[in-house]
NUGU-242492 format. One line per 2 residues: number of its first residue (from 1); for each residue x negated, z negated, y of N, C-alpha, C. Coordinates in nm, 2 decimals, decimal comma, padded with zeros to 4 digits. Atoms other than C-alpha are relative to their C-alpha. Layout:
N
NUM = X/Z/Y/X/Z/Y/X/Z/Y | ...
% end
This chain:
56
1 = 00,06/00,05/00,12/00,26/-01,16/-00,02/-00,08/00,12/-00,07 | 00,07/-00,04/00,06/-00,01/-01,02/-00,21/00,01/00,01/-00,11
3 = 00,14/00,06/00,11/-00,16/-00,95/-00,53/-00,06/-00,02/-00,02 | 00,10/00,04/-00,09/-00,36/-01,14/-00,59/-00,17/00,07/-00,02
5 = 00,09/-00,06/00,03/-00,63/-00,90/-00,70/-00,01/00,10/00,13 | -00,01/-00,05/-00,14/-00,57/-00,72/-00,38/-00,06/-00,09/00,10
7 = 00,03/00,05/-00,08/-00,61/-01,01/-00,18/-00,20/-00,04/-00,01 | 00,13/00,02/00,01/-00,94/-01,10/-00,36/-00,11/00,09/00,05
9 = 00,07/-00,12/-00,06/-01,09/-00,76/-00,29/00,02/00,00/00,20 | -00,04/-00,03/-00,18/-00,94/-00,82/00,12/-00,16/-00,11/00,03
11 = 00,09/00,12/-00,03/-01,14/-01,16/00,11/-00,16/00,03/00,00 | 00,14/-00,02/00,04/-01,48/-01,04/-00,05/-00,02/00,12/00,10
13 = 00,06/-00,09/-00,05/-01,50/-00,75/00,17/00,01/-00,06/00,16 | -00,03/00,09/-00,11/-01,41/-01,00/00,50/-00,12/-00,10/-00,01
15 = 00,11/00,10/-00,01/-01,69/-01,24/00,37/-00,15/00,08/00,03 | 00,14/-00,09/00,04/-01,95/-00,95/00,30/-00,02/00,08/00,21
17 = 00,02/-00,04/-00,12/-01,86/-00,83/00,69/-00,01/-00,12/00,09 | 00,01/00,14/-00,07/-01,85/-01,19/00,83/-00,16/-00,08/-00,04
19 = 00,09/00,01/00,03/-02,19/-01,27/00,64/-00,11/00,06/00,07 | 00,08/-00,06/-00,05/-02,41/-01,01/00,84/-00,05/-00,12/00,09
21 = 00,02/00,04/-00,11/-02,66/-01,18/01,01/-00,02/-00,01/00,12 | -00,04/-00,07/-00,10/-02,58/-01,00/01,31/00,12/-00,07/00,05
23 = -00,12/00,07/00,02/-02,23/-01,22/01,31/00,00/-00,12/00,08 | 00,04/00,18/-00,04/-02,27/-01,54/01,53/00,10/-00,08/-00,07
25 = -00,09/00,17/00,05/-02,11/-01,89/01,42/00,11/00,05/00,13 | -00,07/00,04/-00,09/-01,92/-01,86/01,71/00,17/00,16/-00,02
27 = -00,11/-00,10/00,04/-01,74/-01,49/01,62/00,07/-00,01/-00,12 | -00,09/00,08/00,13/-01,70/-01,63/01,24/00,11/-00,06/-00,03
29 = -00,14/00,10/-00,03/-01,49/-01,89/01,38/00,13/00,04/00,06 | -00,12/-00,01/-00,06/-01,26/-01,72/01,56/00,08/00,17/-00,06
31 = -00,08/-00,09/00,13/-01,18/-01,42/01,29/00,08/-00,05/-00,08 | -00,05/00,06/00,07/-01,15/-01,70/01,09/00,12/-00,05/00,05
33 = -00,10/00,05/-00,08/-00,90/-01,87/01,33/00,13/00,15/00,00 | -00,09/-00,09/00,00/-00,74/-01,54/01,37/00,09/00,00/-00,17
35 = -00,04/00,00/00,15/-00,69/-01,52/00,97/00,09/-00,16/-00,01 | -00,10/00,12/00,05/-00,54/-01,87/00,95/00,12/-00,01/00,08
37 = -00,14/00,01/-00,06/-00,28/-01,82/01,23/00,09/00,09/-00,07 | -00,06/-00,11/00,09/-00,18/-01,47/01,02/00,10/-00,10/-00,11
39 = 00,03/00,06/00,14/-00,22/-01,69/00,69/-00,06/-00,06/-00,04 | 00,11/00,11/00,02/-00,32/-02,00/00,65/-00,07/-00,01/-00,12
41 = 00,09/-00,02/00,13/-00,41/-01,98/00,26/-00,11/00,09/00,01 | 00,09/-00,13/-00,04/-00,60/-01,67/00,38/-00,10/-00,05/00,07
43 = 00,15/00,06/-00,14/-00,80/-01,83/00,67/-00,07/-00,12/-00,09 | 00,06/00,13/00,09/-00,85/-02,17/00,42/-00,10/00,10/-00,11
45 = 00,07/-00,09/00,12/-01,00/-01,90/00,15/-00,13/00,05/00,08 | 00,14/-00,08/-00,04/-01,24/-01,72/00,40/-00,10/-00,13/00,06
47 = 00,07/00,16/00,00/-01,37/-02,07/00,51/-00,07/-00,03/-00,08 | 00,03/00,11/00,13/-01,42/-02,22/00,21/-00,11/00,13/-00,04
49 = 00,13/-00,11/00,05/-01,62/-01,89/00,11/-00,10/00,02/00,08 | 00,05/-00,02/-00,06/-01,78/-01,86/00,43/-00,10/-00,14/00,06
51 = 00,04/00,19/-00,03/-01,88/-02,29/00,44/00,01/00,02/00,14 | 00,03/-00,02/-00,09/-01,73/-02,24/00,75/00,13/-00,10/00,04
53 = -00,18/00,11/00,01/-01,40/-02,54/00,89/00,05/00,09/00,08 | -00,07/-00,04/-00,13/-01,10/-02,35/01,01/00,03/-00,09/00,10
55 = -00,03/00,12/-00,14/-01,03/-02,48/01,38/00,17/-00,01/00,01 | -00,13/00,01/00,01/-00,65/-02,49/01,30/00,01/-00,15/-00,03
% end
């Protein structure tokens, strides 16, 4: 468990390197996937920031 001022700064610096558009839809999805098997609140957050559906 986090702080969650910690976590926020994890997330925004995960979206700002997931956003390059260098990044395919297809590698997005499966960081993101990685992040929701870790922690699912975590994977549902980079999603929802990234308008992207976890595949979980």
């Amino acid at each position: 468990s986090w702080a969650p001022d910690r976590q926020e700064r994890f997330i925004r610096r995960w979206v700002d390197a997931l956003s390059d558009p260098r990044v395919t839809h297809e590698i997005r999805s499966i960081w993101i996937s990685y992040w929701s098997q870790a922690d699912k609140s975590l994977g549902q957050k980079l999603a929802s920031r990234l308008n992207v559906r976890p595949s979980i």
